[in-house]
N, C-alpha and C positions, 0 to 999 in steps of 0.2 A: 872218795866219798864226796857227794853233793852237798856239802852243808856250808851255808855260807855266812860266814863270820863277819859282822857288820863292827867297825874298829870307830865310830864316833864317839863313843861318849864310853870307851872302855874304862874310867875309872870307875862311873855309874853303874856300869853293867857288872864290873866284879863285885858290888858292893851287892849288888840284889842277890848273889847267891848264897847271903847269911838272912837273909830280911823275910819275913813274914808273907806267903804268897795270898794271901785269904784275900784282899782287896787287889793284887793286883793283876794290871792287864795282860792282854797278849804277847805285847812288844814284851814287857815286863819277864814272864814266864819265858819264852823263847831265849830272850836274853839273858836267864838265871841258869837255863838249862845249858845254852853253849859255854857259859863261865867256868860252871861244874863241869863240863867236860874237858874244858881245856885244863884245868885245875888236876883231874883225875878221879874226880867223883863221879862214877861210871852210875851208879844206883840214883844218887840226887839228880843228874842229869836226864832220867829215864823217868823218873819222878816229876820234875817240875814240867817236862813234855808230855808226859798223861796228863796233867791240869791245862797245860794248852790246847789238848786236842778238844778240848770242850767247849773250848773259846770259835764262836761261828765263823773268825777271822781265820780260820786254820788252810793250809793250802797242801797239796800233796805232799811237797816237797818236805814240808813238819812232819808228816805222818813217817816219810823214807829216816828224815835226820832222828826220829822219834826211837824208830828200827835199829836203827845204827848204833843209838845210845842203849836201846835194851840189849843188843846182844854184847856189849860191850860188857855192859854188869852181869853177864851170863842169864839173864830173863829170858832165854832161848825160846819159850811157847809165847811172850809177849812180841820179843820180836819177829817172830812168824804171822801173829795176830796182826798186828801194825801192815805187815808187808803185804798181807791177803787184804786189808782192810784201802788199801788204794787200790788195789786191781778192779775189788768189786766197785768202791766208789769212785774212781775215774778213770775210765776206760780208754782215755788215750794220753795216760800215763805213762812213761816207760826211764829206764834207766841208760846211757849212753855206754856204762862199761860197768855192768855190774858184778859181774867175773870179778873184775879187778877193785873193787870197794875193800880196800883193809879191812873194816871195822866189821866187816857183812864176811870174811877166811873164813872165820868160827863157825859158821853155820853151813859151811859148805858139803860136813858130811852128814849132814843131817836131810834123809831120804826125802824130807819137804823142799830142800832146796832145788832140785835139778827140775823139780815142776815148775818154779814159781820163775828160775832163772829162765826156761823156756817162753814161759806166757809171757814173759819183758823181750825178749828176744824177738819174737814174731810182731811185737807193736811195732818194735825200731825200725824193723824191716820195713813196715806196711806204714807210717808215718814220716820216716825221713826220704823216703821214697818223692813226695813231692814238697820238698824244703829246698829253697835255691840257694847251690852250691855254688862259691866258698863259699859266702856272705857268713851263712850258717854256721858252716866250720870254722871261720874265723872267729866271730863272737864264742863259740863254746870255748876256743883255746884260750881266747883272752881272760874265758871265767875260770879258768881254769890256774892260768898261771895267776890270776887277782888271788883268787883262796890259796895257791901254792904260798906266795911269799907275805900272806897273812897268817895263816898257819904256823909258818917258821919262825915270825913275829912274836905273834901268841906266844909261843912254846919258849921263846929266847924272854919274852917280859918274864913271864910266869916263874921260869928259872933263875931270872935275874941274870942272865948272860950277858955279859959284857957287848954279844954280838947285836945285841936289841938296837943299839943305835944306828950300825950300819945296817939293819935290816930295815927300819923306819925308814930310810932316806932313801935306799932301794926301793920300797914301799909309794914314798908319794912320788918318786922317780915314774914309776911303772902305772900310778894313776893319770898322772899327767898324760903320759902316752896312748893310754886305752882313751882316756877322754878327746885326746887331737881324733884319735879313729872315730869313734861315734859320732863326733862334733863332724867330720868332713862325711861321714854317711846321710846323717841328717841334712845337712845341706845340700847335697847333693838328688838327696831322695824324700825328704821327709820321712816321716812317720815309717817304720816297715815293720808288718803287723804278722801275729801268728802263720798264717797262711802260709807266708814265704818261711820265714826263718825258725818257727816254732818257739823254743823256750831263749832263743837269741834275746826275744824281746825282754827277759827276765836280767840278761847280760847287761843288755843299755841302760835298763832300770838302778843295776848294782855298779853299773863304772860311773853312776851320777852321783849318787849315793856316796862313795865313796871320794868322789874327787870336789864334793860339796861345794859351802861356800853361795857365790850367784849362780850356779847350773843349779842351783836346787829352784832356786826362781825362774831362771831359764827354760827348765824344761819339764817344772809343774805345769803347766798346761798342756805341753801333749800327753804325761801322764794321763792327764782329767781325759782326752779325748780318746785315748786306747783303751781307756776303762768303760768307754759307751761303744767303741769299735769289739772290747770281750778279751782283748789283748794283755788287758793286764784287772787286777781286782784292786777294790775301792781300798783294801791295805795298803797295798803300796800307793796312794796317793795319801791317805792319814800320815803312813809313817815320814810319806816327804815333806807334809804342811809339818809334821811336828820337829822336824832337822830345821826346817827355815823359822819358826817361832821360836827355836834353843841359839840358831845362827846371829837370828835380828836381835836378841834381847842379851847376847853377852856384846854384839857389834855397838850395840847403846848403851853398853855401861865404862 
């Protein structure tokens, strides 16, 4: 499953899934919703991402992780509504392995599935058709393994596992790495924009993000200029200015 678990400010983030959603933001709700899910609250997490989809900040991918958390709580007609509801509103949308989404088994015998798995199948074909290979394939694996071994994090804190520790340290092990990659792509090439690599761009965004710190300052400004290139949305530059305002203001106390 595509849903990508953002670990900055995870004590913050677990706290907002008892907290009052009626004033808060995007970032806020998204964040309450993956809490609740990591937590096991299938239904609050399906919850607090219907209040997000309302929010203008919303991006496909909310609407898929939205899917994924209703059929979780067995919402089986919501999460069908969610899933028909990016096809029609973004049409070069698609899923990279949606067969294989655990969270998305449940719905598979459900006679709306093999239409909906169909019409994602035929984008992937017709859109990664001209995405320049590896580049592409590499950044999706790198997102891939980033959410594997936060995922296993997540689920090791949550439990209180003893293994949370070496998971963490594997963790910023494997940031560090993904960031040497990015860091020598950019240099090499600048900027490389939907066209070539499609949602790769969304990859470089989340190995910044996560490897924080001065790349947040670093590479806030190609941010800003992918955002007027269509590459990326004015979120993900808020959510970056708001990591570097949280980064500068505990680096000064």
């Amino acid at each position: 499953m595509r849903k990508y678990v953002n670990l900055i400010a995870l004590a913050v983030i677990v706290a907002l899934c008892s907290c009052s959603t009626q004033k808060a933001d995007f970032v806020a709700l998204t964040s309450a919703a993956d809490s609740c899910y990591m937590a096991g609250d299938y239904v609050g997490a399906s919850d607090y991402y219907g209040q997000a989809l309302l929010c203008e900040e919303v991006q496909p991918y909310n609407y898929f992780n939205a899917a994924c958390y209703a059929a979780k709580a067995e919402e089986y007609d919501l999460a069908f509504k969610r899933l028909n509801t990016i096809l029609k509103k973004y049409p070069d949308w698609y899923s990279r392995d949606i067969e294989k989404d655990q969270d998305l088994q449940i719905l598979h015998t459900d006679p709306r599935w093999a239409k909906f798995a169909q019409a994602v199948m035929e984008r992937k074909v017709r859109i990664e058709a001209g995405y320049e290979h590896p580049l592409y394939d590499q950044l999706m694996a790198i997102m891939d393994e980033d959410q594997t071994i936060r995922n296993a994090y997540i689920q090791a804190y949550y439990a209180e596992d003893s293994a949370k520790d070496s998971l963490l340290q594997l963790m910023l092990q494997t940031d560090t790495i993904h960031m040497q990659f990015v860091d020598s792509v950019i240099a090499a090439r600048g900027w490389v924009g939907k066209d070539e690599i499609g949602d790769g761009v969304y990859g470089i965004w989340f190995i910044v993000q996560h490897y924080g710190g001065d790349k947040w300052l670093e590479y806030l400004p190609l941010f800003k200029e992918a955002v007027v290139k269509g590459d990326l949305d004015q979120y993900h530059v808020d959510a970056t200015e708001m990591y570097i305002q949280e980064y500068l203001k505990n680096d000064n106390e």
